[in-house]
C-alpha positions as CSV (number, residue, x, y, z in Angstrom):
1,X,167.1,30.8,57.1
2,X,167.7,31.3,53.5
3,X,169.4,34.3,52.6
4,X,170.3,36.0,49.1
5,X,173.6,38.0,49.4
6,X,173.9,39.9,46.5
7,X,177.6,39.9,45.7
8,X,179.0,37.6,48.4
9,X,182.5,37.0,46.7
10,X,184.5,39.6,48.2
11,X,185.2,41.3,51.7
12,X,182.1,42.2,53.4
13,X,180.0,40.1,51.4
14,X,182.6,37.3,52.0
15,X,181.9,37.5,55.2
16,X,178.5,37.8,55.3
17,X,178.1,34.3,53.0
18,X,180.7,32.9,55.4
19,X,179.0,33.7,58.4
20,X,175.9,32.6,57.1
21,X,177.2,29.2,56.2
22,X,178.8,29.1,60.0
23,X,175.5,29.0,60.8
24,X,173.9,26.5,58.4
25,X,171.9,29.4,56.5
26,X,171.1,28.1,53.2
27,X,173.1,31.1,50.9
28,X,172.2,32.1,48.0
29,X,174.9,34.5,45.9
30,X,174.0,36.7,43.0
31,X,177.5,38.1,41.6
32,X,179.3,38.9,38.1
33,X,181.3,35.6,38.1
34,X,184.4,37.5,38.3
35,X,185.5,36.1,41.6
36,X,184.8,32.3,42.8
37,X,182.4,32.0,45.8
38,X,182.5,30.2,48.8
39,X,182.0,26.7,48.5
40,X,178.7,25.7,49.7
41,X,176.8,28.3,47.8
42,X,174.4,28.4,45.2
43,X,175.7,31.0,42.8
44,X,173.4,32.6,40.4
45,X,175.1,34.9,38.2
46,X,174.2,38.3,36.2
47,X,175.1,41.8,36.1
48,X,173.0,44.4,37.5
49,X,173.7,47.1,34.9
50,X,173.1,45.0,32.1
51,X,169.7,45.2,30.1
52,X,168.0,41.9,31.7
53,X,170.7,41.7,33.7
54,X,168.3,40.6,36.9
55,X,167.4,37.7,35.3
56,X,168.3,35.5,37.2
57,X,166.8,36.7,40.5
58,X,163.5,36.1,38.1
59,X,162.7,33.2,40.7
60,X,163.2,32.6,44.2
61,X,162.1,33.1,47.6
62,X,164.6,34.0,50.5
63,X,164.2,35.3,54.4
64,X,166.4,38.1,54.0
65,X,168.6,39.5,51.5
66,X,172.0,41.2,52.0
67,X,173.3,44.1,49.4
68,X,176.7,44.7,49.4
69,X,176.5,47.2,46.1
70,X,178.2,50.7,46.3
71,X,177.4,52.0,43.1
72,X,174.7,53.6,41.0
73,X,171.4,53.5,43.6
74,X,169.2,52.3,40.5
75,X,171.1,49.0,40.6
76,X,169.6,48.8,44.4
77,X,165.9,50.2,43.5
78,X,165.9,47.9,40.4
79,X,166.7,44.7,42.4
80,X,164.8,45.7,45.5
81,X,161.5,46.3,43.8
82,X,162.1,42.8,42.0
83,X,162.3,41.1,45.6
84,X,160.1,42.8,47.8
85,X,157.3,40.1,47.3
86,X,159.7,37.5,47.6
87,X,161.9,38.4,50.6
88,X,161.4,39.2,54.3
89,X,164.0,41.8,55.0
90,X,166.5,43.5,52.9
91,X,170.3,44.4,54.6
92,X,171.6,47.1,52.5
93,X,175.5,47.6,53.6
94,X,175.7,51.7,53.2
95,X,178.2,54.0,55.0
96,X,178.3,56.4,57.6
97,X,179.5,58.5,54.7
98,X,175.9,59.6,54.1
99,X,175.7,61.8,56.9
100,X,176.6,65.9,56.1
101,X,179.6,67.0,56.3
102,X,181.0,68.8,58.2
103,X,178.5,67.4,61.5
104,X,177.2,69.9,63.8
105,X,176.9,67.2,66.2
106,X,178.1,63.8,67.5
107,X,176.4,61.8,64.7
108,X,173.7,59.7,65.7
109,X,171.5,57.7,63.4
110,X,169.0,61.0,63.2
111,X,171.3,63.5,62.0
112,X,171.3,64.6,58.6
113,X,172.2,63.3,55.9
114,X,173.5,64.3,51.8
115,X,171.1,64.8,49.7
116,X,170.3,61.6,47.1
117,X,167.8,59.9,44.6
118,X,167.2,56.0,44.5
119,X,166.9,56.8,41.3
120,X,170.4,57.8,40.3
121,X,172.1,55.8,37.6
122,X,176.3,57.1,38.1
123,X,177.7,56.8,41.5
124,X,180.1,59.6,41.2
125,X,179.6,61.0,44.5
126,X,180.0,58.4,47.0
127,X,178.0,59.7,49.8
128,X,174.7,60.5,47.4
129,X,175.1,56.9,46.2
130,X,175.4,55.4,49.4
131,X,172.6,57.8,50.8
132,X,170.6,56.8,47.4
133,X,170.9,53.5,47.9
134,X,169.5,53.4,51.4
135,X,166.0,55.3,49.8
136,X,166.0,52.3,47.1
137,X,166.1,49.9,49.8
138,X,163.6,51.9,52.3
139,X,160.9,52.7,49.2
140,X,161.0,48.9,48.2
141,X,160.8,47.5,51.5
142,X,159.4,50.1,54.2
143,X,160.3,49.6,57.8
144,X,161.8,46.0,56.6
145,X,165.2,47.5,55.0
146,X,167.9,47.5,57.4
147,X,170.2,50.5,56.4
148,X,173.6,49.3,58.3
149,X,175.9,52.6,58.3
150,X,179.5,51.1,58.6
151,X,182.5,52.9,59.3
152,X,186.2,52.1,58.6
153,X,186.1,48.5,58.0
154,X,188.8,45.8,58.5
155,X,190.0,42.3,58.4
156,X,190.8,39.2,56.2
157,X,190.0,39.7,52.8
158,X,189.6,43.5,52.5
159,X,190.3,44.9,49.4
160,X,191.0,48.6,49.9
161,X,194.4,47.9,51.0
162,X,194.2,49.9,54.2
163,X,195.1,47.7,56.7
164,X,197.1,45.3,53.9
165,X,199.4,48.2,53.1
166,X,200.6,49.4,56.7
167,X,201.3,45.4,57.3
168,X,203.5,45.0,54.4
169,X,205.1,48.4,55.0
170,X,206.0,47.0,58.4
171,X,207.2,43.4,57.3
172,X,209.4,45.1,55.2
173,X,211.3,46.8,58.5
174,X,213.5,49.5,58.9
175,X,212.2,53.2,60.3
176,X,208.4,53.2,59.6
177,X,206.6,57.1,59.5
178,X,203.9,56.4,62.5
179,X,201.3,59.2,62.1
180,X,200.8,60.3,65.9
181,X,199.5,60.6,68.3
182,X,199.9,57.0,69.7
183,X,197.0,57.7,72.0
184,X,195.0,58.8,69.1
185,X,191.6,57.0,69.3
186,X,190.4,54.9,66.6
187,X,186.7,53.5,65.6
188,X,186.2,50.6,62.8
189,X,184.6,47.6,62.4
190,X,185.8,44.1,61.7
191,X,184.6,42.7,58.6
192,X,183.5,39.6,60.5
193,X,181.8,41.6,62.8
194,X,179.9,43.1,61.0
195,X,178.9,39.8,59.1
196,X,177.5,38.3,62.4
197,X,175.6,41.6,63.2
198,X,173.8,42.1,60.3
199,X,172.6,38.6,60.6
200,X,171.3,38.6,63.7
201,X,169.5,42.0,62.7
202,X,167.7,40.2,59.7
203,X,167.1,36.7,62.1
204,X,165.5,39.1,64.6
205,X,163.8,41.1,62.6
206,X,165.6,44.6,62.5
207,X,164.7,47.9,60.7
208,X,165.9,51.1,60.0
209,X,169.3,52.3,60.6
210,X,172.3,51.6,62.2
211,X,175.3,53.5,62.9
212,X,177.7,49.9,62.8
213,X,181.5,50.3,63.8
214,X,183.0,50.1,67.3
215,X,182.8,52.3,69.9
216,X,185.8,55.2,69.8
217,X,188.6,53.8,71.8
218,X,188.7,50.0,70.3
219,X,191.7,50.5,69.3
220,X,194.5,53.5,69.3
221,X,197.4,54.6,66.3
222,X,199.3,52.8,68.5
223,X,197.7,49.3,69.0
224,X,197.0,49.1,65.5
225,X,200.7,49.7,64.5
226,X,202.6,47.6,67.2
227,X,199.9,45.1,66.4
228,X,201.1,45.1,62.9
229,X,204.9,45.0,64.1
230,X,204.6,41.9,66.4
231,X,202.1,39.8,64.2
232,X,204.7,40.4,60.9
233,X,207.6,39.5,63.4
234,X,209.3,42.4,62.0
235,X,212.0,44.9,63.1
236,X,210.2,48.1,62.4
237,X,210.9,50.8,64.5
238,X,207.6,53.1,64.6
239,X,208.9,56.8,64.4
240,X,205.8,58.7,65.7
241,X,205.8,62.0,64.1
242,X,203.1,65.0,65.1
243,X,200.1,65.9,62.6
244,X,201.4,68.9,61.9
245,X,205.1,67.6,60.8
246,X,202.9,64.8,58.8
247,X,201.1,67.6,57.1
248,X,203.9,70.2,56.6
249,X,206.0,67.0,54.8
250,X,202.6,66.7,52.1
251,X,201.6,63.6,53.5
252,X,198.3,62.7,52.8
253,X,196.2,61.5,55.8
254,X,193.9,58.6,54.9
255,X,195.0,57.7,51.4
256,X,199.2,57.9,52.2
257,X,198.4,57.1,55.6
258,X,195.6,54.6,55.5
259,X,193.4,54.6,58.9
260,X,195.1,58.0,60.0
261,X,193.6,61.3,60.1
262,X,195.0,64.7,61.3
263,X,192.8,66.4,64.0
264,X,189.6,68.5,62.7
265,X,186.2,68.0,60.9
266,X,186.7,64.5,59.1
267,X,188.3,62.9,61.7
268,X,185.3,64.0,64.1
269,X,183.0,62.9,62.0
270,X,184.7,59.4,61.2
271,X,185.9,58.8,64.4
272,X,183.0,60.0,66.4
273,X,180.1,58.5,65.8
274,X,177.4,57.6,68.3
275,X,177.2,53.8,68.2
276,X,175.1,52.9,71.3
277,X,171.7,51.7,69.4
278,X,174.2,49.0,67.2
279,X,175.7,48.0,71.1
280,X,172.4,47.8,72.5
281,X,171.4,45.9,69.7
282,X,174.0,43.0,70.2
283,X,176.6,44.4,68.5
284,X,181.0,43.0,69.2
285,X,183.9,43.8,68.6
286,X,186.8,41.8,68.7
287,X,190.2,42.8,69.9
288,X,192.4,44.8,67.3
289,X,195.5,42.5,67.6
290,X,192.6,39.5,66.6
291,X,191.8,41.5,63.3
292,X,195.6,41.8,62.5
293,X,196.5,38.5,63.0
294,X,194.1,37.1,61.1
295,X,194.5,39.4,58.1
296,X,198.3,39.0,57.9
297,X,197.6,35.4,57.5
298,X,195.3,36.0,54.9
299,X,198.0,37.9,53.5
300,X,200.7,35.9,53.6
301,X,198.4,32.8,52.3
302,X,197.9,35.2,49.1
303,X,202.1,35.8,48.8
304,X,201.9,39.1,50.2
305,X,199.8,40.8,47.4
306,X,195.9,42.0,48.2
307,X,192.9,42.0,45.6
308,X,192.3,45.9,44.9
309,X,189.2,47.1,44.2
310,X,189.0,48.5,40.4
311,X,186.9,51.9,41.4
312,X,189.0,52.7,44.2
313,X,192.7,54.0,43.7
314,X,195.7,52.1,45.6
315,X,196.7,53.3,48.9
316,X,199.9,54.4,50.7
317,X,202.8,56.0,51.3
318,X,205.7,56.3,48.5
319,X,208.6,55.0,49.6
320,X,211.2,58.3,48.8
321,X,208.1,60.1,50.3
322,X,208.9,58.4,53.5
323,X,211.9,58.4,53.7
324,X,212.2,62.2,53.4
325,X,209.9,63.0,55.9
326,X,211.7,60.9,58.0
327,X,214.8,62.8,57.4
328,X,216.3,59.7,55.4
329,X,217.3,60.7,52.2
330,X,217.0,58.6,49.4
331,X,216.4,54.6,50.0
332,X,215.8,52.2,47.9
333,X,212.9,49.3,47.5
């Protein structure tokens, strides 16, 4: 197979190109240059909000393609419209963010979703991006687009610092503010899941969408953070604390408290979805204490510190902000 991945240097498209070279895929990555491939590549380089920035996807022919972009949904139409002679299938990596909030029903791959243009050229609205995006790909390419609707996603290389954050809070020991409850339920997807999905969905010829994250129940609060405590080898000591004291204290779920959310609307409709047409489909998940390992190692291998995204603000919990709901008083480091 020959597949263009268009980014391919970071996260998801990381391991997407990765994947794909597992599997002696000849891969093709279009990116800005700004971070180094992996090796065994061919990089072609250009920026897709440039004037002529496309020119070097001017040439070419490839099996599938895979779009990793999360920004203004003209990038996608622009580059999709260029292709769609020259490709078989088109992956465009989109989120289950699409879908209207708040749900009126366990979200399935029908329900509805935010309004959006594929013509759109700012992608201040995250969802009607996404959602734009996914009509880019689908008008270029018809019932050859894949739309894959991820959830929460984790694993080496992420650069959202979601999962990088709680382990370095942890490493560091001491009482550790765990958002409860333990048992509460908890549905993502591991990068490298993901990867192997979406190309055995372009190998097999898969179209449409795809709700892609694991079933609810993969992995608890719980399993997550005592995953985090025995892979750092730290002494933490997880202090679960109810939602309502989280709240009360100001505590922001899902940005102070990456992965957590307080009971209600958002968390039903992140942790919720119906996933069984991605299962049917061939989709697995690997264990949660598997994704943690491997991403502290990543970690560590990088001293500690993760890449952050630019357009996305750093996550976490302030230290003093911890401490206080914890009863601590004033700490240090």
């Amino acid at each position: 197979m020959k597949l263009l991945i268009l980014g391919g240097t970071e996260f998801v498209g990381r391991a997407v190109a990765e994947a794909a070279l597992a599997r002696d895929w000849q891969v093709t990555v279009f990116h800005r240059g700004r971070h180094e491939p992996p090796e065994g590549v061919t990089a072609l380089h250009g920026d897709r909000l440039a004037d002529d920035g496309l020119a070097a996807l001017a040439d070419g022919q490839w099996d599938a393609v895979v779009d990793t972009w999360s920004g203004a949904p003209s990038a996608v139409r622009d580059t999709a419209r260029l292709l769609a002679g020259r490709a078989g299938r088109y992956a465009y990596i989109s989120s289950g963010s699409v879908y209207a909030f708040p749900p009126t029903e366990r979200l399935t791959e029908r329900s509805r979703v935010v309004a959006a243009s594929p013509d759109a050229t700012d992608a201040d609205d995250y969802a009607a991006a996404k959602r734009g995006g996914e009509l880019a790909a689908a008008d270029a390419f018809g019932d050859r687009a894949l739309l894959v609707r991820a959830g929460l996603i984790l694993g080496p290389y992420e650069n959202i610092g979601r999962l990088p954050w709680w382990l370095n809070r942890i490493a560091r020991g001491g009482p550790v503010l765990a958002p409860g409850p333990r048992e509460m339920p908890l549905q993502y997807v591991d990068a490298r899941d993901l990867a192997e999905w979406t190309l055995d969905a372009v190998r097999d010829g898969l179209g449409g969408a795809y709700n892609l994250v694991s079933e609810l129940g993969q992995a608890t609060m719980g399993e997550l953070l005592e995953s985090c405590v025995r892979v750092t080898g730290s002494d933490a000591e997880l202090r679960w604390t109810a939602p309502e004291e989280v709240l009360a204290a100001g505590i922001e779920p899902w940005t102070e408290l990456p992965v957590w959310l307080a009971p209600g609307e958002l968390r039903d409709a992140i942790y919720g979805p119906d996933v069984s047409k991605a299962l049917a489909t061939g989709l697995r998940c690997r264990p949660i204490d598997e994704t943690v390992t491997d991403t502290w190692s990543w970690l560590r291998s990088l001293g500690g510190t993760a890449p952050q995204r630019p357009d996305r603000p750093a996550v976490g919990l302030p230290t003093e902000k911890e401490a206080a709901a914890l009863g601590l008083g004033r700490t240090s480091g």
